[in-house]
ZAKE-307008 format. One record per residue (C-alpha): residue number from 1; residue in three letters; y, x, z. Coordinates in steps of 0.1 Angstrom, whole numbers, plus 5000, padded with zeros to 4 digits. Each point is the difference from the previous one (the first is absolute). Layout:
BEGIN
NUM | ala | Y | X | Z
...
***
This chain:
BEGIN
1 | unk | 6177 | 4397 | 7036
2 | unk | 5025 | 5025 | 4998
3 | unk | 5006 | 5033 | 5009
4 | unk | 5018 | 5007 | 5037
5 | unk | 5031 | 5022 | 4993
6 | unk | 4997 | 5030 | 5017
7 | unk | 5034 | 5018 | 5013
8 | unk | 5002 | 5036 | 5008
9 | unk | 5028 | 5024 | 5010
10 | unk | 4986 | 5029 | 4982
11 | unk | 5022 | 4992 | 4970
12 | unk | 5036 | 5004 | 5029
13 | unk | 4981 | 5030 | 5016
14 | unk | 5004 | 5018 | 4970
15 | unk | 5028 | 4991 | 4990
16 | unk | 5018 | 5006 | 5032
17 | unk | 4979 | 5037 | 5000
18 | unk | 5019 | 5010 | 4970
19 | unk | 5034 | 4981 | 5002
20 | unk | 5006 | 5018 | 5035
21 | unk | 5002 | 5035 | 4998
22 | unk | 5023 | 4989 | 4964
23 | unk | 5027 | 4991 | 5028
24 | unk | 4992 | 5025 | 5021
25 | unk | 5008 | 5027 | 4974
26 | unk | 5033 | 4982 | 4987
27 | unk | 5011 | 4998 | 5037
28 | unk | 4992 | 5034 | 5005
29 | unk | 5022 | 5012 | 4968
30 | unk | 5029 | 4981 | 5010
31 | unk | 4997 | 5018 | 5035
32 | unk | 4996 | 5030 | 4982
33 | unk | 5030 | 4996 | 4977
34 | unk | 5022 | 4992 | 5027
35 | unk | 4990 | 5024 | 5018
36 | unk | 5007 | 5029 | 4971
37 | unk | 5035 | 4977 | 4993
38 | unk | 5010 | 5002 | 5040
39 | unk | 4997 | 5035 | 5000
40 | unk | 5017 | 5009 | 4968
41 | unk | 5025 | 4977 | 5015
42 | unk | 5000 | 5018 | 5033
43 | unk | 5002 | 5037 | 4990
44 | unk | 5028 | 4990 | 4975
45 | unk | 5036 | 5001 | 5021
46 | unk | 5018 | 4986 | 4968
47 | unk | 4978 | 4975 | 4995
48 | unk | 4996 | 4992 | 5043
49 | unk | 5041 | 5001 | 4995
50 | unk | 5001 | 4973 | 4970
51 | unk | 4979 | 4979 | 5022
52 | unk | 5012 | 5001 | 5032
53 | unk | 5034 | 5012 | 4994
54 | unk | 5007 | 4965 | 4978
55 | unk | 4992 | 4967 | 5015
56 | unk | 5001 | 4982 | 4968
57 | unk | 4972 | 5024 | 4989
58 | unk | 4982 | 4995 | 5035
59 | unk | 5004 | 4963 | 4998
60 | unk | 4996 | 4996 | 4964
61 | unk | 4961 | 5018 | 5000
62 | unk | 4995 | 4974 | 5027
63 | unk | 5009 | 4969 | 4984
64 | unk | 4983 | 5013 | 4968
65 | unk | 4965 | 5002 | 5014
66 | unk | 5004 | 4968 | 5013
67 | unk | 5014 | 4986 | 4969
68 | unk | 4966 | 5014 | 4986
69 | unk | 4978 | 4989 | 5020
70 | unk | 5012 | 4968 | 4999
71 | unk | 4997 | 4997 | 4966
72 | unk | 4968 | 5014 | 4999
73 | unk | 4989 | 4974 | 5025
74 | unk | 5017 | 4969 | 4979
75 | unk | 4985 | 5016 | 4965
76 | unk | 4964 | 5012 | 5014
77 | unk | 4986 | 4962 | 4991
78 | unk | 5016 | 4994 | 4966
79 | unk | 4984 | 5028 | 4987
80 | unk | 4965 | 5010 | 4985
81 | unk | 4980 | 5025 | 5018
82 | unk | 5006 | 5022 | 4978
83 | unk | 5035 | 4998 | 4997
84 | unk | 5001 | 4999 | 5036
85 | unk | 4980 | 5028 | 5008
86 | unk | 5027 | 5023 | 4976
87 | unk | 5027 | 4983 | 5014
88 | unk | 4992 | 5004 | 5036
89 | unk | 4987 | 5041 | 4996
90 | unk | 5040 | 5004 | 4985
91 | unk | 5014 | 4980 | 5027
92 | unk | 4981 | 5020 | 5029
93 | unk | 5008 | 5029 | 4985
94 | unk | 5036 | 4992 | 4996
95 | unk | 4999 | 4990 | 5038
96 | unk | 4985 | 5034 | 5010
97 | unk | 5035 | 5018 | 4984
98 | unk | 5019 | 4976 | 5016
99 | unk | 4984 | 5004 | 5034
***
């Protein structure tokens, strides 16, 4: 007679324990950056006048993050985890400056 199979979720407790706080800390340097890039942005009246003062600047930093994410969003399941874990940390980053 054979053996019953016997399923657990102690294998996706664990791995959920550890994969977690991983996002948590990426999301929370992304804030972070942002954060440090708004405020350079915002005590900088050259830089607040470059922005604001040219609405194909403006308008242009908008479209780009979109572009990005988009293509993020259309590469993200082409690539190996690897790959994609590189390529995604650039592209957040990258969206953080643009933000």
């Amino acid at each position: 007679m054979e053996q019953p199979i016997i399923i657990t979720a102690e294998p996706t407790v664990k791995g959920r324990s550890s994969f977690l706080p991983r996002v948590y800390n990426w999301m929370t340097a992304g804030l972070a950056l942002t954060a440090v890039v708004a405020l350079f942005t915002a005590s900088n009246p050259a830089l607040q006048k470059v922005v604001f003062g040219n609405s194909i600047v403006f308008y242009g930093l908008i479209i780009g993050e979109l572009g990005l994410v988009i293509t993020l969003s259309a590469a993200v399941r082409r690539l190996s985890a690897a790959t994609a874990t590189v390529e995604i940390a650039s592209a957040l980053i990258a969206t953080s400056f643009l933000n």
